[in-house]
C-alpha positions as CSV (number, residue, x, y, z in Angstrom):
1,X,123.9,108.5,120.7
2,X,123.4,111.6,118.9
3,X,120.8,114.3,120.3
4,X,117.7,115.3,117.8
5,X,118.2,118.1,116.2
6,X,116.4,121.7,117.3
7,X,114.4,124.5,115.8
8,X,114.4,127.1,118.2
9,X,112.6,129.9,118.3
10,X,113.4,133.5,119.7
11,X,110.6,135.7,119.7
12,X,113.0,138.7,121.5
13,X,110.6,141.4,122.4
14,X,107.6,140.7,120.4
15,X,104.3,139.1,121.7
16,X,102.1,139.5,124.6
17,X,98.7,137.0,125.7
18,X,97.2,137.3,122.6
19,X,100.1,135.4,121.0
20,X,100.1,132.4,123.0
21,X,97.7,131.5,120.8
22,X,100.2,131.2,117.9
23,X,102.5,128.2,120.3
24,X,99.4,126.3,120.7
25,X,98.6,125.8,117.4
26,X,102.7,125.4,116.6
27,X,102.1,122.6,119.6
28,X,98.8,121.3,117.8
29,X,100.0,121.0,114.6
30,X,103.3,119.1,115.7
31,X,102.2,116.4,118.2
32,X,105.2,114.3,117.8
33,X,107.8,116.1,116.2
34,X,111.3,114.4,115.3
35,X,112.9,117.1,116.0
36,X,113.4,119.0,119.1
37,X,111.0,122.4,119.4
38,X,111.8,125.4,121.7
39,X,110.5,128.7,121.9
40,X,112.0,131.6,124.1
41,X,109.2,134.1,124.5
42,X,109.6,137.6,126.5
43,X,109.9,136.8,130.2
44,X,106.4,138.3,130.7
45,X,104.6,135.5,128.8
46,X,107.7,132.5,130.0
47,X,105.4,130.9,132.9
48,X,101.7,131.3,130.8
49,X,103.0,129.5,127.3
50,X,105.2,127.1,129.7
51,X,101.9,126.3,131.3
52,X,100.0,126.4,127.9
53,X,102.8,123.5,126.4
54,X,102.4,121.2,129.4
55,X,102.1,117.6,127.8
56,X,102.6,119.4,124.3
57,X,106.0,118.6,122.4
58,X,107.5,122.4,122.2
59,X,110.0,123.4,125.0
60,X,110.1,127.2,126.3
61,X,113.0,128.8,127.3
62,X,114.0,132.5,128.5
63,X,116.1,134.9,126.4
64,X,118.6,135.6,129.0
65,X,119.8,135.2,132.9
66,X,121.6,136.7,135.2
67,X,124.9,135.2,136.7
68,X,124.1,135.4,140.0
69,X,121.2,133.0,142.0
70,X,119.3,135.8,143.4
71,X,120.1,139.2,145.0
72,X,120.0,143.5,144.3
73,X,119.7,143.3,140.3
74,X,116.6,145.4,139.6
75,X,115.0,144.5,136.2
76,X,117.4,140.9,136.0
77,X,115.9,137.4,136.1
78,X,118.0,134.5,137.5
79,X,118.7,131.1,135.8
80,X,116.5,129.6,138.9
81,X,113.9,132.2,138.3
82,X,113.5,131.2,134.4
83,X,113.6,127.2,135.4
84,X,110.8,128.0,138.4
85,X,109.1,129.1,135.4
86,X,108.7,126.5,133.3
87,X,112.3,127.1,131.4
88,X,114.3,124.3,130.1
89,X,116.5,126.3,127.8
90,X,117.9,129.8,128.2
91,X,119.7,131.8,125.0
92,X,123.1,133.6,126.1
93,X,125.3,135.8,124.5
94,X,123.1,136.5,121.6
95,X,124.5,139.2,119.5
96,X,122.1,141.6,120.7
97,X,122.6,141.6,124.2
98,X,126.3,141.7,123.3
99,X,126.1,145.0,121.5
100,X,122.9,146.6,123.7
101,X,124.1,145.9,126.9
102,X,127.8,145.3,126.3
103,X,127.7,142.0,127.3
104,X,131.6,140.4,126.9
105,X,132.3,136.5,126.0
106,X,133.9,136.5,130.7
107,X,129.9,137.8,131.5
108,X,128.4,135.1,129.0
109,X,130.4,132.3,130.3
110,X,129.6,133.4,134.2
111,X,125.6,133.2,132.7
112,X,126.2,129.7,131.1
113,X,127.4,128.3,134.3
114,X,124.2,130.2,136.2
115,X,122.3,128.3,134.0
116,X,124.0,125.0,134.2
117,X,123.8,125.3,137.8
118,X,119.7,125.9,137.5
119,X,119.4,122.6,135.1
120,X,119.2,124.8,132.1
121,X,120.7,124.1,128.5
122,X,122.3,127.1,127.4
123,X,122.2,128.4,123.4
124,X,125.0,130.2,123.2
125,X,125.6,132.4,120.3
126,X,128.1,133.6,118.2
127,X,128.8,135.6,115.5
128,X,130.6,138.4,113.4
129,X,129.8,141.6,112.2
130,X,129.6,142.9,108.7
131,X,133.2,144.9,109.1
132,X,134.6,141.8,110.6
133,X,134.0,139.8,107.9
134,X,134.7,142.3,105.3
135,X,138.1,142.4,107.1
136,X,138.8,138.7,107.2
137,X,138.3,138.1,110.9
138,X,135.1,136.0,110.9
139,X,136.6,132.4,111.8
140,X,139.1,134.5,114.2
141,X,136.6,136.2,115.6
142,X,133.9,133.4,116.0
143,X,136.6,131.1,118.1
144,X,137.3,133.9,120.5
145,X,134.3,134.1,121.6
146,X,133.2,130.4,121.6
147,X,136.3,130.0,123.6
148,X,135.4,133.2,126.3
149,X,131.8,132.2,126.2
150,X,131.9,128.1,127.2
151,X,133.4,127.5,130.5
152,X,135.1,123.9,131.2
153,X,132.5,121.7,131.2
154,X,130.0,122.2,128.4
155,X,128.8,118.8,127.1
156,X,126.0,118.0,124.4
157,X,123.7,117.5,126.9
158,X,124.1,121.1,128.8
159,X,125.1,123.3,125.5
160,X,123.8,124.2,121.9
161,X,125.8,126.7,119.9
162,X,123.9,129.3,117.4
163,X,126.1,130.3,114.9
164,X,124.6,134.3,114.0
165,X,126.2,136.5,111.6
166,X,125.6,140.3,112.9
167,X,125.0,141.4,109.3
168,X,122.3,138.7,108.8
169,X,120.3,139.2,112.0
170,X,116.3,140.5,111.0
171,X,118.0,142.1,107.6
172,X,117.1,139.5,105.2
173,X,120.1,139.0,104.2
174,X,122.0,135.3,104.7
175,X,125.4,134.2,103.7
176,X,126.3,132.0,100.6
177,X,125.8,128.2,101.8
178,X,129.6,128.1,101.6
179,X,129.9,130.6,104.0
180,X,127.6,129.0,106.6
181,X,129.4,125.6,105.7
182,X,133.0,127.2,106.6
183,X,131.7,128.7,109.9
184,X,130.0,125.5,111.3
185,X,133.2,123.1,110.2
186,X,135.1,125.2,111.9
187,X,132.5,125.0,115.0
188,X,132.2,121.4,114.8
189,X,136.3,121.1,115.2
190,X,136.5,123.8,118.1
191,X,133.6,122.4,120.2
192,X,134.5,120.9,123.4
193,X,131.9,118.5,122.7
194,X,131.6,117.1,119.1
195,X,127.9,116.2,120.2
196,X,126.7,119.6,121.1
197,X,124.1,120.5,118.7
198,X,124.9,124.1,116.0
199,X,122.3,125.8,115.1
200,X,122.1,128.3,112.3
201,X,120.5,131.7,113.1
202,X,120.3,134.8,110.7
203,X,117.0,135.6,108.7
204,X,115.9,131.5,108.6
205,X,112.5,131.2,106.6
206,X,110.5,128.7,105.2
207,X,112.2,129.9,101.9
208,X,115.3,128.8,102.5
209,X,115.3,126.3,105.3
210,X,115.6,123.7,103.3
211,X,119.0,125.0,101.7
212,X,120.5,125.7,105.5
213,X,119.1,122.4,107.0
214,X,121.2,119.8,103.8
215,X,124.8,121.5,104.8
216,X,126.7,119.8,106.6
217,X,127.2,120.0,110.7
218,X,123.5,122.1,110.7
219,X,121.7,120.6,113.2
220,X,118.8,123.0,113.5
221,X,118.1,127.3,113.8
222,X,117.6,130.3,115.7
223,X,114.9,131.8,114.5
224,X,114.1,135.2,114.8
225,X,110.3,136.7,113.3
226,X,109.5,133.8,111.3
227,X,109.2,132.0,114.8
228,X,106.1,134.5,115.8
229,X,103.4,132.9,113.4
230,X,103.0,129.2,114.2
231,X,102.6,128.5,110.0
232,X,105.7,129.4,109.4
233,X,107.5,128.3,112.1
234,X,105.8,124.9,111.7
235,X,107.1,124.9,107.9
236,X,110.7,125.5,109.3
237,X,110.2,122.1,111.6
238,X,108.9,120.7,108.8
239,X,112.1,121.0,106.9
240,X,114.3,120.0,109.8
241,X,112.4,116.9,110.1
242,X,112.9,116.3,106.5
243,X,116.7,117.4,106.1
């Protein structure tokens, strides 16, 4: 049985109290969703939306973890900490904590299984920069680190993959629908799991949600700003539901 499919949400460091206001009304206006809804708000506001979506149909989820369960890591959060939160998800290896914090594809996977451990699903993420696809690396580039990033053992039910172009991240730019088609066949073949859900992240709008949501093995999104305002968040479930 296949798993719904998931519009996630990554707010990254925008929102404080104020802004919970915006995941109620997303909650309110999508009682019964047929599709799978997560956001990952800044760790400061993780435990006051997750208690704010209790008995609602949107999922939270932390942006990030640490590998180890607890322990001298000033500023870090664990896996446990995010699930004693309220977390059911947790995104890894997003292309920003790659480059910021020099995160390799050996620290992701040691996260992933953190969060495993904690009963979290992991979003792992992958992508290529702008010179890497200019080169002709992009499908090389994209198995190396879905290979370095899942440890043995990622199922559907424990995994998501988020396919994010570098180049496309917040710039408004997004690849041809070919391009995004290439990328996830090839994801759907290298998966250790045929079932684990890949989502497309890179500038997703209500524009052109739509176009992402009919190609083939697109099973949701990472969504970046547009996830901040409930109406157009709600507009790109909308579309999921509807692809």
């Amino acid at each position: 049985m296949s798993l719904r499919k998931l519009a996630a949400g990554n707010w990254k460091m925008n929102g404080r109290m104020p802004q919970l206001a915006e995941a109620m009304a997303l909650a309110g206006a999508h009682p019964s969703p047929s599709v799978d809804v997560l956001l990952c708000p800044p760790a400061t506001l993780l435990a006051p939306m997750a208690q704010a979506m209790l008995g609602s149909a949107v999922a939270v989820g932390g942006q990030d973890c640490h590998a180890a369960v607890k322990g001298a890591h000033t500023g870090d959060i664990s896996a446990e900490m995010l699930a004693d939160a309220g977390a059911s998800y947790v995104i890894l290896g997003h292309s920003e904590r790659r480059a910021d914090h020099g995160e390799t594809s050996d620290m992701v996977a040691a996260k992933v299984q953190a969060a495993w451990a904690a009963g979290l699903i992991a979003v792992v993420c992958v992508g290529e920069t702008e010179a890497q696809r200019d080169a002709g690396e992009t499908l090389a580039v994209i198995g190396a680190q879905l290979a370095g990033s899942l440890p043995e053992g990622a199922t559907a039910e424990n995994t998501v993959v988020a396919y994010e172009p570098v180049w496309a991240i917040g710039t408004g730019r997004t690849p041809t629908p070919e391009q995004i088609a290439e990328v996830h066949a090839f994801l759907r073949d290298k998966a250790p799991d045929a079932g684990i859900r890949l989502l497309y992240g890179g500038s997703v709008n209500p524009g052109n949600a739509a176009t992402i949501f009919a190609l083939p093995n697109v099973e949701g999104a990472l969504v970046g700003g547009a996830s901040l305002k409930a109406a157009d968040f709600g507009q790109i479930v909308s579309a999921l539901e509807a692809a």
